[in-house]
C-alpha positions in Angstrom: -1.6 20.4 5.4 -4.8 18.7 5.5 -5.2 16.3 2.7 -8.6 14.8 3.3 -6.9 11.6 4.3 -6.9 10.9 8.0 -3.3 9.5 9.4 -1.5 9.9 5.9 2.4 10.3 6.7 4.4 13.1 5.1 7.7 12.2 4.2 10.4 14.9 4.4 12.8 14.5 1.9 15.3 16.7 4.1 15.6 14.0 6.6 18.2 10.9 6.7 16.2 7.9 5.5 13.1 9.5 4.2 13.1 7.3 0.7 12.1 3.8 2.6 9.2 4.8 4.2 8.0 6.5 1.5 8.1 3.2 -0.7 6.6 1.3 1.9 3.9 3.7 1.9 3.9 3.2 -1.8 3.4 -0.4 -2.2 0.9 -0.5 0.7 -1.1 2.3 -1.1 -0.3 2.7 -5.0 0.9 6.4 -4.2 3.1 8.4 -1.1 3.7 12.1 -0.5 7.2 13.4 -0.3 7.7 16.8 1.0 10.6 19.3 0.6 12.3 17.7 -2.5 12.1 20.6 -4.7 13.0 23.9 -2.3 15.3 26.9 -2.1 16.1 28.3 -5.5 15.4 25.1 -7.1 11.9 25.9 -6.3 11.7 29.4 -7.3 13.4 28.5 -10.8 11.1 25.8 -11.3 8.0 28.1 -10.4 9.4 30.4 -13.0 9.8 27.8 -15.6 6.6 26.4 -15.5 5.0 30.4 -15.1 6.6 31.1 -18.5 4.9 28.2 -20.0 1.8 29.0 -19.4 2.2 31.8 -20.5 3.1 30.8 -23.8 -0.2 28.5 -23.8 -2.4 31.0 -22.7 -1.6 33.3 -25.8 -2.4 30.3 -28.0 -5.9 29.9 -26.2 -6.7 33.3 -25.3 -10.4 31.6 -24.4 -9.2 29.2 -22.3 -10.5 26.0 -24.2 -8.3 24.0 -22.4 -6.9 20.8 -23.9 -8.5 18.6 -20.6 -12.2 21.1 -20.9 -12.2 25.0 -20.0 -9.6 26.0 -18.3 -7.6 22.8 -17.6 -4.4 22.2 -19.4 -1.8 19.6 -19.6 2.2 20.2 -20.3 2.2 16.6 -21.7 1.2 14.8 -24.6 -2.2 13.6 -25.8 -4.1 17.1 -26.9 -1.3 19.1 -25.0 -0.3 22.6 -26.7 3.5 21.9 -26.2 4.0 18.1 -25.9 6.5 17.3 -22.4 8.9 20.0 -21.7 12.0 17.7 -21.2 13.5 19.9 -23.9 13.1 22.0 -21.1 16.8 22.5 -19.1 14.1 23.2 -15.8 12.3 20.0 -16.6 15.4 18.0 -16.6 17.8 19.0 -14.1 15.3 19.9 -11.4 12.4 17.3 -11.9 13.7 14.2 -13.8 17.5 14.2 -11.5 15.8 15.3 -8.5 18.0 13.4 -5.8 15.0 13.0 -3.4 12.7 11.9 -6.8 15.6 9.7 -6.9 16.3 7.9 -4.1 12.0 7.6 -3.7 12.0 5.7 -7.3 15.5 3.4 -6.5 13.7 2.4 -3.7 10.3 1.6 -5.2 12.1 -0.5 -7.7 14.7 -1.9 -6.0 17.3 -0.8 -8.5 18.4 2.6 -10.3 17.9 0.3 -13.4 14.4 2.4 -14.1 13.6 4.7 -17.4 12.0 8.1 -17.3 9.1 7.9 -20.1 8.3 11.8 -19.7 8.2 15.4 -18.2 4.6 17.1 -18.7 2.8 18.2 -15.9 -1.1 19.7 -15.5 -2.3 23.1 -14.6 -5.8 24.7 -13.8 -6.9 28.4 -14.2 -8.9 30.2 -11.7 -12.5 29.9 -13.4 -12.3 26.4 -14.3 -16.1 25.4 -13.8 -15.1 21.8 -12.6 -12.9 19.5 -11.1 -11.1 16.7 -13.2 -12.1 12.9 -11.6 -8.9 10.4 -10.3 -8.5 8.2 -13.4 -6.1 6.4 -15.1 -3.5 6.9 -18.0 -3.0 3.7 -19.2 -6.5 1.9 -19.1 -6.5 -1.7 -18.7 -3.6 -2.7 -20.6 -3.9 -6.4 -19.2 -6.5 -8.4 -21.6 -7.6 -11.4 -19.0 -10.7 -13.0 -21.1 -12.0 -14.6 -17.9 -12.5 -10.9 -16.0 -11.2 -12.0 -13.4 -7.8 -10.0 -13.4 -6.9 -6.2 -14.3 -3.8 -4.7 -14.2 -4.9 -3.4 -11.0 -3.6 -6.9 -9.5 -0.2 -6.7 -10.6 2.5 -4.4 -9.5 2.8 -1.4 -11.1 4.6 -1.1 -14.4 5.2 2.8 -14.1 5.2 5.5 -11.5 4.3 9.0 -11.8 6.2 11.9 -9.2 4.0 14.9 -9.7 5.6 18.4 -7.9 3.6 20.8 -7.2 4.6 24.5 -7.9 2.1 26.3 -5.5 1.0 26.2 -2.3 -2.0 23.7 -1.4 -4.5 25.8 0.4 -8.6 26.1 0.8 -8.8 28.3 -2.3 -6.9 25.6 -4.8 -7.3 22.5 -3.0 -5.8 19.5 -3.9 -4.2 18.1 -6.9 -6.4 15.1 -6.4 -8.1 13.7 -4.1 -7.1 9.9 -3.2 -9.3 7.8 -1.2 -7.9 6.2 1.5 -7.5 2.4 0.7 -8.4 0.1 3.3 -6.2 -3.4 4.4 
């Protein structure tokens, strides 16, 4: 997989140990990939899961509006269709108490003492005439009246662990594209 950033590591959730490098890689860079932690049937019954909602969004928009522009949608809440899907068995069981999700988040934290705020996710349809910028959920929640401090100089207050149900390849590129931070 080539994901436009030279030297990132992939961390395999199948092997002993995986979780600490994957938080270091976290803290040093605000994000870190994690491969293999949704596979087998797990996979295929999540891929089914998410296939069916989408269908049941595409009959409500039959010309693909989107709720994110044409053809962009999310599962989650601000403009969504169906709000998060954690009344969703799928969305639970295979997402949320994923054990390599998991051990990747006790680690970031320090603690299993976390809270899971949601279970949405985001989808594209072939067509879509553009590509969605990086950006941020939460704004600048930090009011400094001086400017000179964002929430960007804090630790992180919430984590997102997006899975992706397809294959990354040169037809549907990247979720996102990350720069690479530097020192």
């Amino acid at each position: 997989m080539n994901s436009g950033i030279k030297g990132l590591e992939l961390h395999n959730a199948q092997e002993e140990g995986f979780e600490v490098a994957a938080a270091a890689d976290f803290h040093r860079d605000g994000f870190c990939v994690v491969t293999n932690a949704l596979v087998g049937q797990d996979l295929v019954r999540m891929q089914a899961a998410s296939d069916a909602v989408v269908r049941e969004m595409m009959a409500l928009d039959p010309m693909h509006v989107g709720n994110r522009g044409s053809h962009r949608y999310s599962f989650g809440p601000g403009g969504s269709f169906t709000g998060h899907q954690m009344h969703r068995i799928e969305w639970a069981q295979l997402l949320v108490d994923n054990e390599a999700c998991r051990k990747v988040m006790t680690e970031i934290w320090g603690s299993r003492d976390y809270v899971c705020k949601g279970g949405g996710g985001d989808f594209v349809l072939p067509g879509c005439p553009n590509i969605q910028p990086l950006h941020e959920d939460m704004g600048n929640a930090l009011r400094d009246p001086s400017g000179r401090m964002t929430h960007r100089d804090l630790p992180p207050p919430a984590c997102t662990c997006n899975f992706l149900m397809c294959d990354v390849n040169w037809e549907n590129g990247p979720i996102r594209q990350v720069r690479a931070l530097s020192g």
